[in-house]
C-alpha positions as a Markdown table, in Angstrom:
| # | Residue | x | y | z |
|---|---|---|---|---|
| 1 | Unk | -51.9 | 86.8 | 3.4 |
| 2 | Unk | -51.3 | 88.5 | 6.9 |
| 3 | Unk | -48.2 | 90.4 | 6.9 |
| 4 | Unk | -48.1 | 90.6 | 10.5 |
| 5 | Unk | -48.1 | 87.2 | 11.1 |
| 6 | Unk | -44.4 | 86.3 | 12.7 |
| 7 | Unk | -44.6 | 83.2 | 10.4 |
| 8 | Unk | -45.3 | 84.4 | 7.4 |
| 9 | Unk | -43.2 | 87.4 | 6.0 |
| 10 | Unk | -43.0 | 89.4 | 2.7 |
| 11 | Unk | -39.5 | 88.0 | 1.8 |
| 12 | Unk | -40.4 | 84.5 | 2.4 |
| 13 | Unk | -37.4 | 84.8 | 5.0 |
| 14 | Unk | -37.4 | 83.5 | 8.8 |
| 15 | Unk | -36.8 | 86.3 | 10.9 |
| 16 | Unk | -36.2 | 86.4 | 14.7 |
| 17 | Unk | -39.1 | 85.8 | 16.4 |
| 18 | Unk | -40.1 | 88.2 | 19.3 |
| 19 | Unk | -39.7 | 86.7 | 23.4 |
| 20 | Unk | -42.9 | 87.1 | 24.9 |
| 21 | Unk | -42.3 | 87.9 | 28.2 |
| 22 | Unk | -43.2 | 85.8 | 31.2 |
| 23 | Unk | -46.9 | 84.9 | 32.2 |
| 24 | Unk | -47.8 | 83.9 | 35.4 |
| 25 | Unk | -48.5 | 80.6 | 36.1 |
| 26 | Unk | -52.4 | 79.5 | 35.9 |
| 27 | Unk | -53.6 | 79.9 | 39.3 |
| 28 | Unk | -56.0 | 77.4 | 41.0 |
| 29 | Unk | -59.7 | 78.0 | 41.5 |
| 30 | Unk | -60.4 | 81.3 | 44.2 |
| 31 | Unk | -57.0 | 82.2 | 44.0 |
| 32 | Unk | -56.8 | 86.4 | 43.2 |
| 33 | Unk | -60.5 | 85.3 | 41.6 |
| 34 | Unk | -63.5 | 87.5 | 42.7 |
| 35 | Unk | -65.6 | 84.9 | 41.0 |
| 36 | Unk | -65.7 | 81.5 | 38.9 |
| 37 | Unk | -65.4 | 80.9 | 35.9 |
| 38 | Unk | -68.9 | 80.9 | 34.0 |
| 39 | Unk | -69.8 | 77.6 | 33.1 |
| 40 | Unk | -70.2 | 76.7 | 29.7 |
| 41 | Unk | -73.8 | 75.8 | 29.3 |
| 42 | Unk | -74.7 | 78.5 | 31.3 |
| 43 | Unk | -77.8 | 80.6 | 29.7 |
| 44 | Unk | -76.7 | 83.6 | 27.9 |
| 45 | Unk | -73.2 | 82.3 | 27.2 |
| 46 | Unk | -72.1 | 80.6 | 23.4 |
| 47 | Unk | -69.7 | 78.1 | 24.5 |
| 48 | Unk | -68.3 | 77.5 | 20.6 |
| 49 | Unk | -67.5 | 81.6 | 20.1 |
| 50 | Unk | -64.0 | 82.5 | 19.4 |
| 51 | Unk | -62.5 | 85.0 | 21.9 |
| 52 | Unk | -60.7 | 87.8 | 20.1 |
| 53 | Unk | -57.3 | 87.5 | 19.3 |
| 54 | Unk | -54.7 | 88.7 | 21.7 |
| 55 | Unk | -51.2 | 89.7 | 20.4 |
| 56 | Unk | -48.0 | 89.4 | 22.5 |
| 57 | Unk | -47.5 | 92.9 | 24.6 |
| 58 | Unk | -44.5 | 95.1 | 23.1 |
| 59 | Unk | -44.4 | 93.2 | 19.6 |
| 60 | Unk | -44.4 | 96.3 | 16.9 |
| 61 | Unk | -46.7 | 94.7 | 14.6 |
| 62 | Unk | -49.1 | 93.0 | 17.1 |
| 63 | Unk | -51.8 | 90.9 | 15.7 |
| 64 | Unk | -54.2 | 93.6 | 17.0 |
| 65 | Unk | -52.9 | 96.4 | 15.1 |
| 66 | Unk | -52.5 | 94.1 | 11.7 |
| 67 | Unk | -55.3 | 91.6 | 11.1 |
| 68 | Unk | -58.8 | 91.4 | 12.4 |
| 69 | Unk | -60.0 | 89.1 | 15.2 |
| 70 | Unk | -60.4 | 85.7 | 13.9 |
| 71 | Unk | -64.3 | 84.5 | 13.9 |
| 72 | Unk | -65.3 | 81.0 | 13.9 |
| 73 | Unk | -66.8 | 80.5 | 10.6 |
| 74 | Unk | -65.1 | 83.4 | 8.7 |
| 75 | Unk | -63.9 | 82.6 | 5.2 |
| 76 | Unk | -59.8 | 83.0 | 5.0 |
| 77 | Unk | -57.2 | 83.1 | 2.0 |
| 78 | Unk | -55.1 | 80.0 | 1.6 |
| 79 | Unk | -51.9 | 80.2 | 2.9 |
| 80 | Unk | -49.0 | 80.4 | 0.3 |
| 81 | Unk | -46.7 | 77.7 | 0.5 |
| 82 | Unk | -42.7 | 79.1 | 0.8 |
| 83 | Unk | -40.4 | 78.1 | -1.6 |
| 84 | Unk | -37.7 | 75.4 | -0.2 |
| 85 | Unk | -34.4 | 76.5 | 0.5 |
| 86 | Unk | -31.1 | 74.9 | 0.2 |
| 87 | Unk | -29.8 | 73.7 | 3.6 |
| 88 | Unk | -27.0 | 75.6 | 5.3 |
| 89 | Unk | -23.7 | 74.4 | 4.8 |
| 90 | Unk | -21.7 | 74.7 | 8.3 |
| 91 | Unk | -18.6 | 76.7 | 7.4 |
| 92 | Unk | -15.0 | 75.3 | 8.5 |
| 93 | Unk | -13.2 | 77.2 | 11.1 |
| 94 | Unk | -11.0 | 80.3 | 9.6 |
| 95 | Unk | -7.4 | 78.7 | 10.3 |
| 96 | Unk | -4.7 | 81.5 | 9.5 |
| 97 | Unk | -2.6 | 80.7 | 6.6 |
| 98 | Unk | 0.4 | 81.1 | 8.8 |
| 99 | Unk | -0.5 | 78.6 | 10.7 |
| 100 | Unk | -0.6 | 76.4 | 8.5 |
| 101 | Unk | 2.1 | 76.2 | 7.0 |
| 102 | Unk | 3.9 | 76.0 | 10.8 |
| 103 | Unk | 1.5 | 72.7 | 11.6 |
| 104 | Unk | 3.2 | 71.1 | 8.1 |
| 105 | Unk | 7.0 | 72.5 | 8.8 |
| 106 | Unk | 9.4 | 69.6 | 8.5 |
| 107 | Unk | 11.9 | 69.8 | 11.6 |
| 108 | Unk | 14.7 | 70.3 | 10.2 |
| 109 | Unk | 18.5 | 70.4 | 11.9 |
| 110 | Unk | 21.0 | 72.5 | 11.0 |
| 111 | Unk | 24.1 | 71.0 | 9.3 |
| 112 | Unk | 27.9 | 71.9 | 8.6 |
| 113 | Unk | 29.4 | 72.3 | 5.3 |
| 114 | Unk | 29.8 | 68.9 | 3.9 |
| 115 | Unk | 28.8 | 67.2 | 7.1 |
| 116 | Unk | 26.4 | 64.5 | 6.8 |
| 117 | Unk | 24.2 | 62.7 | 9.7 |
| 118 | Unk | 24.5 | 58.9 | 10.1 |
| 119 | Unk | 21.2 | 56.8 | 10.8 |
| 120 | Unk | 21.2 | 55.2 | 14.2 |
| 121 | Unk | 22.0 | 51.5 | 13.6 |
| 122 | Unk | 18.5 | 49.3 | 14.2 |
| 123 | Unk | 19.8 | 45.8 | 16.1 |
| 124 | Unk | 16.9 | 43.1 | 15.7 |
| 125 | Unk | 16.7 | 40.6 | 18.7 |
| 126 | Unk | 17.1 | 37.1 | 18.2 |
| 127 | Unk | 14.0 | 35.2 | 18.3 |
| 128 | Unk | 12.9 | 33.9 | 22.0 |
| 129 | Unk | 12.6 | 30.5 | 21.7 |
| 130 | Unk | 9.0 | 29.0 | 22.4 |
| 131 | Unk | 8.9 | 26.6 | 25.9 |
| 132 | Unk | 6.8 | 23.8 | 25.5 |
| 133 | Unk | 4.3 | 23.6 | 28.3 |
| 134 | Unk | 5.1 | 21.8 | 31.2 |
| 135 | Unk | 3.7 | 18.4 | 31.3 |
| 136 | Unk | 1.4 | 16.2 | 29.4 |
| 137 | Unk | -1.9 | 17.4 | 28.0 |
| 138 | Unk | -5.5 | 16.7 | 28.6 |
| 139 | Unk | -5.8 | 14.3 | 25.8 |
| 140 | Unk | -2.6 | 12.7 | 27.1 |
| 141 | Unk | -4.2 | 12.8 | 30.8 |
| 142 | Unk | -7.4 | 11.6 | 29.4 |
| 143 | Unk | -6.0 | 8.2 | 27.6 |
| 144 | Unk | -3.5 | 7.9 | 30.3 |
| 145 | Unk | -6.2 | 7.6 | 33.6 |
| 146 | Unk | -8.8 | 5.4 | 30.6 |
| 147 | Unk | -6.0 | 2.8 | 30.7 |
| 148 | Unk | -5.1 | 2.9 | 34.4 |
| 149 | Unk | -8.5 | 2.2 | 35.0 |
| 150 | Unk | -10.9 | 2.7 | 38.0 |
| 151 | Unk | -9.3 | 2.2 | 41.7 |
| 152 | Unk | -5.7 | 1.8 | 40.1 |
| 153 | Unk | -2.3 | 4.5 | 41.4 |
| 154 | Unk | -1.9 | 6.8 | 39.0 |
| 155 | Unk | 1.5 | 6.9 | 36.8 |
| 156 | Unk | 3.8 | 10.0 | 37.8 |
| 157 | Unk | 3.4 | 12.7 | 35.0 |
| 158 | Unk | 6.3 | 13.3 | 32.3 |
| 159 | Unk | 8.9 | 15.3 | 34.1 |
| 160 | Unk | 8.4 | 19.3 | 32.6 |
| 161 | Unk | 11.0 | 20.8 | 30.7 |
| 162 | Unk | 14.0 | 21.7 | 32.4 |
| 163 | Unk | 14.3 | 19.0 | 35.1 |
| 164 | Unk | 16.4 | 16.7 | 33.9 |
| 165 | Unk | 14.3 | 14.6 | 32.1 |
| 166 | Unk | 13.4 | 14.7 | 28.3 |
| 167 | Unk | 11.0 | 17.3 | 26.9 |
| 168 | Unk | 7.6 | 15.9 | 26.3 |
| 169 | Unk | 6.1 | 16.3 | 23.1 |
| 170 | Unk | 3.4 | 17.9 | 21.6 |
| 171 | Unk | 0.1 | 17.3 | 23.2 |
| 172 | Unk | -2.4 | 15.9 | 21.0 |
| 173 | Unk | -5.5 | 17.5 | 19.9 |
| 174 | Unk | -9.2 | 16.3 | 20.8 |
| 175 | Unk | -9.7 | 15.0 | 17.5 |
| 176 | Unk | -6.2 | 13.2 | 17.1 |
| 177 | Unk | -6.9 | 11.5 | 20.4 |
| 178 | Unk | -10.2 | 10.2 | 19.6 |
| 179 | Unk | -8.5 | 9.0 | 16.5 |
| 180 | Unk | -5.5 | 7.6 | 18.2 |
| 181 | Unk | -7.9 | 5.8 | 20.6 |
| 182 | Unk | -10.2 | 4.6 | 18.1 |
| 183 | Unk | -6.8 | 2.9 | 16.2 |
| 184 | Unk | -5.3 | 1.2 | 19.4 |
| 185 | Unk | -8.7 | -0.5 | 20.0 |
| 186 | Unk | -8.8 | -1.6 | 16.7 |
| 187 | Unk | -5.6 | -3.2 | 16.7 |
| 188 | Unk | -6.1 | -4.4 | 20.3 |
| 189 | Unk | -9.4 | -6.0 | 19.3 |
| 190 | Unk | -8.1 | -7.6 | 15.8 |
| 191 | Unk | -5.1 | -8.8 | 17.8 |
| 192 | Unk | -7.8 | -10.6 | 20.4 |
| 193 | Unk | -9.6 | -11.7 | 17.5 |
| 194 | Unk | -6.7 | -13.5 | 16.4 |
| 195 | Unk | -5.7 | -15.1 | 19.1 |
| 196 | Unk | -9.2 | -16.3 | 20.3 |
| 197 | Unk | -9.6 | -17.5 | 16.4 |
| 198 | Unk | -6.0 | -19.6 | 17.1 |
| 199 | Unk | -7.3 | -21.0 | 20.6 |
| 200 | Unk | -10.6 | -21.9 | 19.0 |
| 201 | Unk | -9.1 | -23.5 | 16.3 |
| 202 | Unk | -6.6 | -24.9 | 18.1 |
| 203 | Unk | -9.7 | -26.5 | 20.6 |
| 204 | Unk | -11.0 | -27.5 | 18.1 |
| 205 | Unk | -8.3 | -29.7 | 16.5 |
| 206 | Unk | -7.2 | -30.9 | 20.1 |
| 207 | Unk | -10.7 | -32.2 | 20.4 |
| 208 | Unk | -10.9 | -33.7 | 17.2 |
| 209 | Unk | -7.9 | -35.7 | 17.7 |
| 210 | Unk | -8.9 | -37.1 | 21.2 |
| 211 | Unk | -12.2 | -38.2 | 19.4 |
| 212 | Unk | -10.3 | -40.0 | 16.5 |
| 213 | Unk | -7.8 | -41.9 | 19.0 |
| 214 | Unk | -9.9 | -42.7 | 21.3 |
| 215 | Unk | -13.6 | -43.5 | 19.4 |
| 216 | Unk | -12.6 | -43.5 | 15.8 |
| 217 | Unk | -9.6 | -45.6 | 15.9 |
| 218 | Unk | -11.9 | -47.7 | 17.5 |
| 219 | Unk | -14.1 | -48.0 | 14.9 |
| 220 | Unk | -11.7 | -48.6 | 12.4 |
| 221 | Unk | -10.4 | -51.1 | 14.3 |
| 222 | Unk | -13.4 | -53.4 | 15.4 |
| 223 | Unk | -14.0 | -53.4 | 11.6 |
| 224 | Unk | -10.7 | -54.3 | 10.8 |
| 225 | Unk | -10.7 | -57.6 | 13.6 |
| 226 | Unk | -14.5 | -58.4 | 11.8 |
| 227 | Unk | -12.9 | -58.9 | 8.7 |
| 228 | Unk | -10.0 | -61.0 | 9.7 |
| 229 | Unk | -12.2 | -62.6 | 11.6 |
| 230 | Unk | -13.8 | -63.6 | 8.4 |
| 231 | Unk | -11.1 | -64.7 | 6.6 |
| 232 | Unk | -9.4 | -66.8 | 9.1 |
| 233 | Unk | -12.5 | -69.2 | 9.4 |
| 234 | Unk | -12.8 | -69.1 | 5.7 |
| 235 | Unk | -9.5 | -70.4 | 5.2 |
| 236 | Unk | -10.5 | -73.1 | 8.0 |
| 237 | Unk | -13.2 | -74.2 | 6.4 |
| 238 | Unk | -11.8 | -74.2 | 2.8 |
| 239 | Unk | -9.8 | -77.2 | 4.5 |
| 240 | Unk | -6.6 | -75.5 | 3.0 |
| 241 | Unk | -3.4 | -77.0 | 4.3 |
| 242 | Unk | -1.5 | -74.9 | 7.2 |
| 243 | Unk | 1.5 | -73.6 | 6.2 |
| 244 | Unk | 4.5 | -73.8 | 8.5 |
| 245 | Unk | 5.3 | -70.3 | 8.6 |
| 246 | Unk | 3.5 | -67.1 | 8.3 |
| 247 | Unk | 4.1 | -63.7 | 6.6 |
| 248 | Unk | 4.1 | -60.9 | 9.0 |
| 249 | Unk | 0.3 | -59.8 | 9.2 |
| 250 | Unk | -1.2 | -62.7 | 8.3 |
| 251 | Unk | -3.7 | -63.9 | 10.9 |
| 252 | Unk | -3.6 | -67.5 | 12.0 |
| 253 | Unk | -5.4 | -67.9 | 15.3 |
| 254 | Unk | -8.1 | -66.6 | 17.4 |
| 255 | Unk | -8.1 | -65.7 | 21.2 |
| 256 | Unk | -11.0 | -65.6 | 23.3 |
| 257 | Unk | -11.0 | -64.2 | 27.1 |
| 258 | Unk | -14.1 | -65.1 | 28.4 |
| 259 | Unk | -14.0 | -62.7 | 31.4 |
| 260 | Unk | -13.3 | -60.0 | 29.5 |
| 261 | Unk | -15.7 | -60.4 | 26.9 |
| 262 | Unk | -12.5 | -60.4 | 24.3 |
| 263 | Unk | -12.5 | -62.2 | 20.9 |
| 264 | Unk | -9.6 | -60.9 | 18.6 |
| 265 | Unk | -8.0 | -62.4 | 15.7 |
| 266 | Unk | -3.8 | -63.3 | 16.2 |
| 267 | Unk | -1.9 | -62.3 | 13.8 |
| 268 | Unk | 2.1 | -63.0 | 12.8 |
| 269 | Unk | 4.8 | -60.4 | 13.9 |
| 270 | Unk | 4.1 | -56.9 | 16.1 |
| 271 | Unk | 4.2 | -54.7 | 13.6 |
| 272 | Unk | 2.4 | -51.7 | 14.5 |
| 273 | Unk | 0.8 | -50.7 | 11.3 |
| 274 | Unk | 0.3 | -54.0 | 9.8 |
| 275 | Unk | -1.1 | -55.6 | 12.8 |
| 276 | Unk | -1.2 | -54.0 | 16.1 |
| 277 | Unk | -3.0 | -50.7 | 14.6 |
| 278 | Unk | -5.9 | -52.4 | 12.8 |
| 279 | Unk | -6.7 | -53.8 | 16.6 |
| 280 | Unk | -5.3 | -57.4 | 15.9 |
| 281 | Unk | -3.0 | -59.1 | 18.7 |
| 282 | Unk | 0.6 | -59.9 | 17.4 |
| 283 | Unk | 3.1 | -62.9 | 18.0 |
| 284 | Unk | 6.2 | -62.2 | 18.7 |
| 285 | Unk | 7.6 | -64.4 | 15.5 |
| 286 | Unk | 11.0 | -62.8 | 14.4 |
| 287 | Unk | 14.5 | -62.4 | 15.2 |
| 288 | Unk | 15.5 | -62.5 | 19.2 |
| 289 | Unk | 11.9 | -61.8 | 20.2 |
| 290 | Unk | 10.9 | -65.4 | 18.1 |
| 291 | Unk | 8.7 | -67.1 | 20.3 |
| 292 | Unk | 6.7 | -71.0 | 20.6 |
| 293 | Unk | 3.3 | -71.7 | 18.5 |
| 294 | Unk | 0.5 | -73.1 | 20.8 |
| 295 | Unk | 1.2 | -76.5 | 18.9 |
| 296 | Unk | 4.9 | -76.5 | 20.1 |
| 297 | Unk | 5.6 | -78.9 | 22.5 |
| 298 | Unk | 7.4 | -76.8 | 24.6 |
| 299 | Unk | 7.8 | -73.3 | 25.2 |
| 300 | Unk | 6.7 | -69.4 | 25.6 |
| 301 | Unk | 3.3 | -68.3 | 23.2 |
| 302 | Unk | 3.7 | -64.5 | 24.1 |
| 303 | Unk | 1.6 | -62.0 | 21.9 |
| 304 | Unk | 1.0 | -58.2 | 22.5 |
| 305 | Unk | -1.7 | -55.8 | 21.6 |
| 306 | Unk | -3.0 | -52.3 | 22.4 |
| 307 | Unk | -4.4 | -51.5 | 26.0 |
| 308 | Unk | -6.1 | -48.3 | 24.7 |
| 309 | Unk | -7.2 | -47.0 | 21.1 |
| 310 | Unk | -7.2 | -49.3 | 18.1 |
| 311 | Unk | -9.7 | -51.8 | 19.5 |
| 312 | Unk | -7.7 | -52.0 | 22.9 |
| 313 | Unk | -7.8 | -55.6 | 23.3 |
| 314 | Unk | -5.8 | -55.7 | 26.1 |
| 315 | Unk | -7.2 | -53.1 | 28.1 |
| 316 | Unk | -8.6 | -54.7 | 31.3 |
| 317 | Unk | -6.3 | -57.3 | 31.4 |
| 318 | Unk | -5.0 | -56.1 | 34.6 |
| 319 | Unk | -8.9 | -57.6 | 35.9 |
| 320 | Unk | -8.0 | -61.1 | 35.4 |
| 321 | Unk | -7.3 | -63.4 | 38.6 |
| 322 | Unk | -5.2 | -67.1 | 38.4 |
| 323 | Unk | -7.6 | -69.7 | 36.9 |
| 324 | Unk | -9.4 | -67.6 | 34.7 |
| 325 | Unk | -9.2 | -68.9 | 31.2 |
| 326 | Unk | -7.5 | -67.6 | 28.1 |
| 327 | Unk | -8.4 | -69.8 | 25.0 |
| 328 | Unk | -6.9 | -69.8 | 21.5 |
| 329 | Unk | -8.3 | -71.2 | 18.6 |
| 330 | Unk | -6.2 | -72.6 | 15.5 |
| 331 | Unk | -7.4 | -74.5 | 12.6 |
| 332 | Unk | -6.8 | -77.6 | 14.5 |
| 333 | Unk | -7.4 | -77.9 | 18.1 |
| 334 | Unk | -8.2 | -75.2 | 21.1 |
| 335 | Unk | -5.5 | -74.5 | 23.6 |
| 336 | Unk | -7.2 | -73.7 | 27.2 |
| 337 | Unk | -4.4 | -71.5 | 29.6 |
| 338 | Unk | -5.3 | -71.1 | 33.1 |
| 339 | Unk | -4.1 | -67.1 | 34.4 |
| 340 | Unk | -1.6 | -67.9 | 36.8 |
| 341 | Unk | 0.4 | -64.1 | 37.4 |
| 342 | Unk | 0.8 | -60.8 | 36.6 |
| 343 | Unk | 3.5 | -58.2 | 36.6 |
| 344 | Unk | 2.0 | -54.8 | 36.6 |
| 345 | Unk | 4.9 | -52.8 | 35.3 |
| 346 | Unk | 8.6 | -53.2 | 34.0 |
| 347 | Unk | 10.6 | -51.7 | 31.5 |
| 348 | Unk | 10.6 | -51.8 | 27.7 |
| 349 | Unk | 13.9 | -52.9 | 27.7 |
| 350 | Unk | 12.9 | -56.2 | 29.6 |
| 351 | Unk | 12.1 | -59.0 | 27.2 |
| 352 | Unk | 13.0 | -61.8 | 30.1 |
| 353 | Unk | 9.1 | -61.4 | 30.7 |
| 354 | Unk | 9.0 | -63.8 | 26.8 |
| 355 | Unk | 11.6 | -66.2 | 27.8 |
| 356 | Unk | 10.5 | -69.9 | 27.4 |
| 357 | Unk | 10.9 | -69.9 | 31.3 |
| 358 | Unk | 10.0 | -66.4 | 31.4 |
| 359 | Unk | 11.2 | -64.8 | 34.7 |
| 360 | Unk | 9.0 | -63.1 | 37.2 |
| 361 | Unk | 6.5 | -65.7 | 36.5 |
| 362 | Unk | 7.0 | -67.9 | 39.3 |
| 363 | Unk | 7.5 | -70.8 | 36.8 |
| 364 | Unk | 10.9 | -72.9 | 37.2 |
| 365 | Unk | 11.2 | -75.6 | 34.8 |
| 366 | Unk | 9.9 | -76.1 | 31.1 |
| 367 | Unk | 6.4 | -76.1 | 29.8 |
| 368 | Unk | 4.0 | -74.6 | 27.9 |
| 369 | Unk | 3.3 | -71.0 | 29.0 |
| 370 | Unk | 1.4 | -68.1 | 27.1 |
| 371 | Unk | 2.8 | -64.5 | 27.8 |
| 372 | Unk | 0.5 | -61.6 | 27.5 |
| 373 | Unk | 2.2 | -58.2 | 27.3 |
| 374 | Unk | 0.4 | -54.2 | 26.6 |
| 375 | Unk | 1.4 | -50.3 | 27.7 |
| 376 | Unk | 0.7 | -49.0 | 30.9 |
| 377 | Unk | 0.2 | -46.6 | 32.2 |
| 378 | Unk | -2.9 | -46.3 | 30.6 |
| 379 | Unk | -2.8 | -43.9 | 27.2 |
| 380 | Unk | 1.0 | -44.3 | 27.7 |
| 381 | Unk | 3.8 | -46.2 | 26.6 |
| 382 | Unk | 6.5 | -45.3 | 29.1 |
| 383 | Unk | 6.2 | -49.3 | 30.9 |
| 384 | Unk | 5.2 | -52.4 | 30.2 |
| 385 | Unk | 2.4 | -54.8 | 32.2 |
| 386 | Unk | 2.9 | -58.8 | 31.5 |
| 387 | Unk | 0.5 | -61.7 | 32.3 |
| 388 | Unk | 1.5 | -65.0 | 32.5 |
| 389 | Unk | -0.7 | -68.1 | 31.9 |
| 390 | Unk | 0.0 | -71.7 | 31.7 |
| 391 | Unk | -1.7 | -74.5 | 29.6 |
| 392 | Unk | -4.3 | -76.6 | 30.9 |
| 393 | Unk | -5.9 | -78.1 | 28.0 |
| 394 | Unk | -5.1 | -79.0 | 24.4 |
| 395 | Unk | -8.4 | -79.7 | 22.8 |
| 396 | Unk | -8.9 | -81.3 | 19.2 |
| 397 | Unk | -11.5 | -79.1 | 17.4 |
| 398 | Unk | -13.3 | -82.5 | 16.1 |
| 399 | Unk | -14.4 | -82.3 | 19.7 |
| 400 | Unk | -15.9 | -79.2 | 20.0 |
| 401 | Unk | -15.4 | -75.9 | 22.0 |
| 402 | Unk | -13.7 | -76.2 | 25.8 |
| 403 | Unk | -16.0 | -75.7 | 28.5 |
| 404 | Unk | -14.4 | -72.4 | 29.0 |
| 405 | Unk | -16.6 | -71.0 | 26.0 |
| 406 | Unk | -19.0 | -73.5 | 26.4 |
| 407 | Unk | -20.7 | -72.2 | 29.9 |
């Protein structure tokens, strides 16, 4: 081991380490140089050979004076390895005891004899109230310019606390909104459903009621007729014996009006359900409104019947012109009226119109008339419209049909 290495000493210890002094800087090529340097593979030079070791100038050991030059290739001792040392703990700063015990002095005031020092009263301020912010928020806004809509005026925002008007409330948060929103729309939608389920329905029944008075009554009704149709002739042609009066409902005739293409079954007494209602024409046969059979000798046959629903036998017969036929058939002869005039409208209340010399009819003295009464306007009941007819033929039915049903 070298001892004059400045690394390396006996004691293992670092010591301070001599200041070389300053060397110049390296000067460039020609500078203060008589000639170049050799070059390295010039002949007679060994450009691998160690120069000699040069200590620093003024050091006391100097490598020099210590060690040999170092050779390339010379054998050396290994280095011994220093023992670790504990690392340096930085001392705290010396801090006179005097001092500190002054840094940790309590100040302390001077009292009297018996005197003691009141603590200065503490007074806690009330609690500031907290202002709502002025007007409404941006949910509020938000909902508030969705249900004005697009090109509407705007409403005029909540008046702010403090003037004059009430204080608005708590704005709602984003996710309250959306859930308010999503609430009112349900409730306005189920309250749409509702009512569009009561229109439709309501549609619906409307429709269903025009169809049943004005087709299925109808059809109720021409089967009806068909069937009392049927048991009028059968009674004919059983041959029974006619009776002198009949019960109210009970058919007994049948009328035909040729121009209207109108064969329906007569039946006693105006009752609505009984007769007029199953599309049958009724004789007025009771009480004050007691009118003449066709057989009479003298007097007023009036009958009514339905100008629209329940068969509507009476619809068109507004159509008919004086001398157009009107036939009814009995069990024992046909009875041939010729049209003679018609009163479009008069009031319920009238019942002149079935007089045996019914007035308005242009007829004067006694006869044999036939009084044809029905609604109007049409689908209505608010007037009545009459037609008047007088006989023209009285035809046994051993001779056959008129010539009115004939041609």
């Amino acid at each position: 081991m070298t001892t004059g290495s400045p690394w390396f000493r006996p004691s293992g210890q670092p010591g301070d380490e001599p200041i070389p002094e300053e060397q110049g800087a390296p000067q460039p090529y020609g500078y203060g140089q008589q000639e170049p340097y050799p070059h390295p593979y010039q002949e007679g030079t060994q450009p691998y050979a160690q120069a000699p070791h040069q200590g620093y100038e003024g050091y006391d050991g100097g490598y020099a004076a210590d060690r040999a030059p170092y050779a390339y290739g010379t054998p050396q001792a290994p280095h011994a390895t220093p023992a670790p040392q504990a690392p340096r703990v930085p001392h705290a700063p010396h801090v006179p005891e005097a001092a500190r015990e002054a840094a940790y002095e309590p100040i302390r005031e001077a009292y009297g004899a018996g005197e003691t020092q009141q603590l200065p009263e503490v007074v806690e301020e009330a609690p500031r109230p907290v202002e709502p912010l002025p007007g409404p928020g941006r949910a509020e806004r938000r909902r508030a310019a969705a249900k004005q809509g697009r090109g509407k005026p705007r409403k005029a925002a909540a008046p702010a606390a403090g003037t004059g008007g009430d204080a608005p409330a708590r704005p709602l948060t984003r996710v309250e909104a959306r859930r308010a929103a999503r609430e009112a729309k349900a409730a306005k939608d189920s309250v749409g459903v509702v009512v569009g389920e009561l229109f439709i329905t309501l549609g619906v029944v409307m429709l269903l009621f025009v169809a049943y008075q004005l087709w299925w009554t109808n059809v109720l009704a021409g089967q009806e007729t068909n069937q009392a149709k049927e048991r009028i002739e059968d009674t004919w042609a059983k041959g029974e014996s006619k009776p002198d009066v009949f019960a109210p409902g009970e058919g007994f005739a049948i009328m035909h009006i040729p121009k209207l293409d109108v064969v329906v079954p007569v039946a006693e007494g105006i009752d609505k359900t009984k007769v007029l209602d199953k599309g049958m024409v009724g004789h007025y046969g009771e009480g004050k409104l007691k009118t003449a059979m066709p057989s009479d000798k003298q007097g007023n046959f009036a009958v009514a019947g339905h100008r629209n629903t329940h068969g509507e036998p009476f619809r068109y017969i507004n159509r008919l012109k004086p001398g157009d036929p009107i036939v009814v058939e009995t069990q024992d002869a046909y009875y041939t009226y010729a049209m003679a005039s018609i009163l479009p409208q008069t009031a319920p209340s009238n019942i002149a119109v079935i007089d045996p010399i019914p007035k308005g009819s242009g007829f004067t003295e006694p006869g044999r008339y036939i009084t044809l009464t029905t609604c109007t306007p049409e689908f209505t009941s608010t007037y009545r419209m009459i037609v008047w007819g007088k006989l023209v033929e009285e035809r046994p039915r051993s001779k056959g049909k008129p010539s009115a049903l004939v041609g």
